[in-house]
N, C-alpha and C positions, 0 to 999 in steps of 0.2 A: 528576405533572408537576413538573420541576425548573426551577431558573430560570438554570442557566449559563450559555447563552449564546442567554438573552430578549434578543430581536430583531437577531439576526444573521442574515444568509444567509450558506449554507453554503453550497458546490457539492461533489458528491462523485460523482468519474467513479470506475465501477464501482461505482454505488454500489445497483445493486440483485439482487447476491447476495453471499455470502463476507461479505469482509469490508467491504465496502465496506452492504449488508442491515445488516450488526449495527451501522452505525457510526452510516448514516441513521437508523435506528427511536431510537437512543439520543442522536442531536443534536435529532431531532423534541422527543420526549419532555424536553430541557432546553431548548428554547422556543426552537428556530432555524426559519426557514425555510429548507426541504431542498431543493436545485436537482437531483435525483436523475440522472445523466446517463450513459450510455453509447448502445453502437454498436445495442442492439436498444433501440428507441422505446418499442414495445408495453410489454416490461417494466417500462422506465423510468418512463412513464406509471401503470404498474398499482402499481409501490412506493410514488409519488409521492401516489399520489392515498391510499394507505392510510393516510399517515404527513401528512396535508394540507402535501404540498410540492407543487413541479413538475416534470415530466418532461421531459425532451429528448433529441434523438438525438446524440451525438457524438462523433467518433473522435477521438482523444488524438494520432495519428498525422498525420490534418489540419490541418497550420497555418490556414489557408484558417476551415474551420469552425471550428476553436476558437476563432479571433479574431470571427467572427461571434455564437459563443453568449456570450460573454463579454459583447460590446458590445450584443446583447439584453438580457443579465440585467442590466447598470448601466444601462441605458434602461428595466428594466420597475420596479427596484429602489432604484437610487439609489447603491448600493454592496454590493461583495462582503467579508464577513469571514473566512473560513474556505473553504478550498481545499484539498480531500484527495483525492488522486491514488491509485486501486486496479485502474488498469489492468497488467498484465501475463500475460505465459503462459510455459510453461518447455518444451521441446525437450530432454531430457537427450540430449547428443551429445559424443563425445571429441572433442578437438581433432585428431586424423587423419581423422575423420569429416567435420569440416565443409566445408557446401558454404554461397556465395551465397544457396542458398533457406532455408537453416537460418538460416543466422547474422546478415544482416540485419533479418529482422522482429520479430527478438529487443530485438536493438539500437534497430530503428528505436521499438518501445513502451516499452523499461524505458529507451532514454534518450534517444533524438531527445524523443520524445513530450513523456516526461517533465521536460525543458526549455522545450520548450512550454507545457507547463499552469503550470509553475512562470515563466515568461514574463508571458503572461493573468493569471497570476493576481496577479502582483505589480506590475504594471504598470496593473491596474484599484484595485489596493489602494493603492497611491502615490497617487492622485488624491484619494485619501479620509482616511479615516483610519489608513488601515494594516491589519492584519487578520496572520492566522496562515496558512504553507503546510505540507503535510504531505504527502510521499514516502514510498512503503511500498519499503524495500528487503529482503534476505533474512538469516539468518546465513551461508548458502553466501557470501557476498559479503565476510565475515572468516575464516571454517573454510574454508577449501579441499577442495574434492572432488573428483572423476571427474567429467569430466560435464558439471561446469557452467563451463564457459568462458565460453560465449556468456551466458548468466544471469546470473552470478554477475560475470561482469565487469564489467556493463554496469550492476548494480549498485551495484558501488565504486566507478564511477563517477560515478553520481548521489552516492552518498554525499560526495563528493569535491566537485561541482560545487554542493552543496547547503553546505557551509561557506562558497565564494565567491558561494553567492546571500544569503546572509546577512549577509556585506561587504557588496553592494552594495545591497542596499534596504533595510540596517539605518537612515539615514537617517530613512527615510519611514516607519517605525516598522511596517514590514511585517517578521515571523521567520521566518523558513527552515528547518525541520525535519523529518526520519526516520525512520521504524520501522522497524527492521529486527525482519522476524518472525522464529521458526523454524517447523519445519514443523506446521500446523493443518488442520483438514479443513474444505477448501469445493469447491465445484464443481470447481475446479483438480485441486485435489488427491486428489479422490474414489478415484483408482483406488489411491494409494498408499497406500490406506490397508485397501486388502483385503490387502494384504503385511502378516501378522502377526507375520511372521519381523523383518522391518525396522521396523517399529511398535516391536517390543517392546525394537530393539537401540536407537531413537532412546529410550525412555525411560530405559533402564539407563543411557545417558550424559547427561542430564538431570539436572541435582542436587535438583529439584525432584519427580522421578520420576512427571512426569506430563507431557501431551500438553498445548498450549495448545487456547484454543477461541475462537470469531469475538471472544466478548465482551471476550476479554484484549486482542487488538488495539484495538477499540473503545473500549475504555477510556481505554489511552494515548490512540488521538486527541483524543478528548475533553478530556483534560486538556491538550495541546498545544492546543486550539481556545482553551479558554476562558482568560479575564485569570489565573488562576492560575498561568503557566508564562510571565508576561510580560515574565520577563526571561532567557527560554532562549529561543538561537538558535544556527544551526549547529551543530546536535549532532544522534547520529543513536541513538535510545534504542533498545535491544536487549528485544524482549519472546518470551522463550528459557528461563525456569525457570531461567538459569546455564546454559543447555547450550554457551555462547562459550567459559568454561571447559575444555571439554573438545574433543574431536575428532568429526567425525560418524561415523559407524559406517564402517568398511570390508571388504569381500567375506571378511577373514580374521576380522572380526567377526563375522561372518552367520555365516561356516561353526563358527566356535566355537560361540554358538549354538545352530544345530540341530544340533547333536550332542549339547548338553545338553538341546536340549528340542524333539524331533521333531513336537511335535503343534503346532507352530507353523508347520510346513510347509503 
């Protein structure tokens, strides 16, 4: 057991698979209490109770609830320190493609939502002593792709809105900050990752020449949660091996390739 962040509460929507599993077990483990939260309870509850946090059900999308779980956990707690946001889902769709049912539930999680929790959560920490926020964005959100309009937009967006949340509750000694991943495997991402063809072309452009894993993101949080990173705010950290550096793979990639190496098909 470590003692980064002894006796903090933590809240962490999505926080019981992906990345949101590696971040909980590793804020438990440096001596926080874990508010474990998303939209299935049962889960919630079942991480919650492994890691002796708490569970709760809550959509990131619900102004309504979030303002209520919030005002739960400083009535059961006293005060929130740490606030990590790992709700999102991806729709890969051209922009010729998009319709109303695509493109706003994209938007409405990676950045209504995500204003929201970053709302709750700095707005409960202003009352106190302040605390750390953390937004997971993507590298799609600085590499441009196919694709990802509605994703990737709605991401440099928050990226964007997250240097002036950092203006604004700099004050009250709450910090506003980022992760942009690139691509990891968790529930999300599962099916991309039976493409070994596209796997292997996202590692060749990787300067690092490997894939990240839940824990690299976990990491970073962790170090933005804790007094260590106390005087970073409004910055949005790249956890990517260096693949920002380069470009992500493109259809003339792919096809190059499997031409060099067919058993990837």
């Amino acid at each position: 057991m470590g003692t980064r962040l002894a006796g903090k509460v933590a809240v962490v929507i999505g926080g019981a698979s992906g990345f949101g599993l590696a971040t909980s077990e590793l804020f438990a483990s440096e001596g926080a209490h874990v508010i474990v939260a998303g939209r299935r309870a049962e889960l919630a509850n079942e991480v919650a109770e492994s890691i002796g946090g708490t569970g709760v059900a809550c959509d990131i999308t619900n102004y309504d609830q979030l303002n209520t779980v919030t005002d739960e956990i400083m009535a059961t707690h006293g005060h929130i320190d740490v606030g990590v946001n790992y709700a999102g889902f991806q729709e890969n769709t051209p922009i010729r493609d998009l319709t109303p049912e695509i493109l706003e539930p994209m938007v409405n999680v990676q950045f209504n939502g995500a204003l929201y929790f970053i709302r709750a959560m700095g707005n409960a920490m202003s009352a106190g002593d302040g605390g750390s926020i953390i937004s997971t964005s993507s590298l799609t959100a600085q590499n441009p792709s196919s694709g990802h309009s509605a994703y990737a937009g709605a991401k440099a967006g928050l990226e964007y809105a997250t240097q002036i949340a950092a203006v604004e509750y700099g004050a009250d000694n709450v910090r506003v900050n980022a992760i942009a991943a690139h691509l990891i495997e968790t529930p999300m991402t599962a099916e991309i990752f039976q493409r070994k063809l596209l796997i292997q072309a996202v590692e060749n452009q990787t300067p690092l020449g490997r894939m990240g894993h839940v824990s690299d993101i976990a990491n970073c949080a962790l170090f933005l949660a804790s007094d260590e990173s106390g005087y970073i705010s409004g910055e949005t950290i790249r956890v990517d091996g260096g693949a920002f550096t380069q470009k992500l793979p493109t259809p003339t990639d792919l096809a190059l390739l499997a031409k060099a190496h067919p058993e990837l098909l």
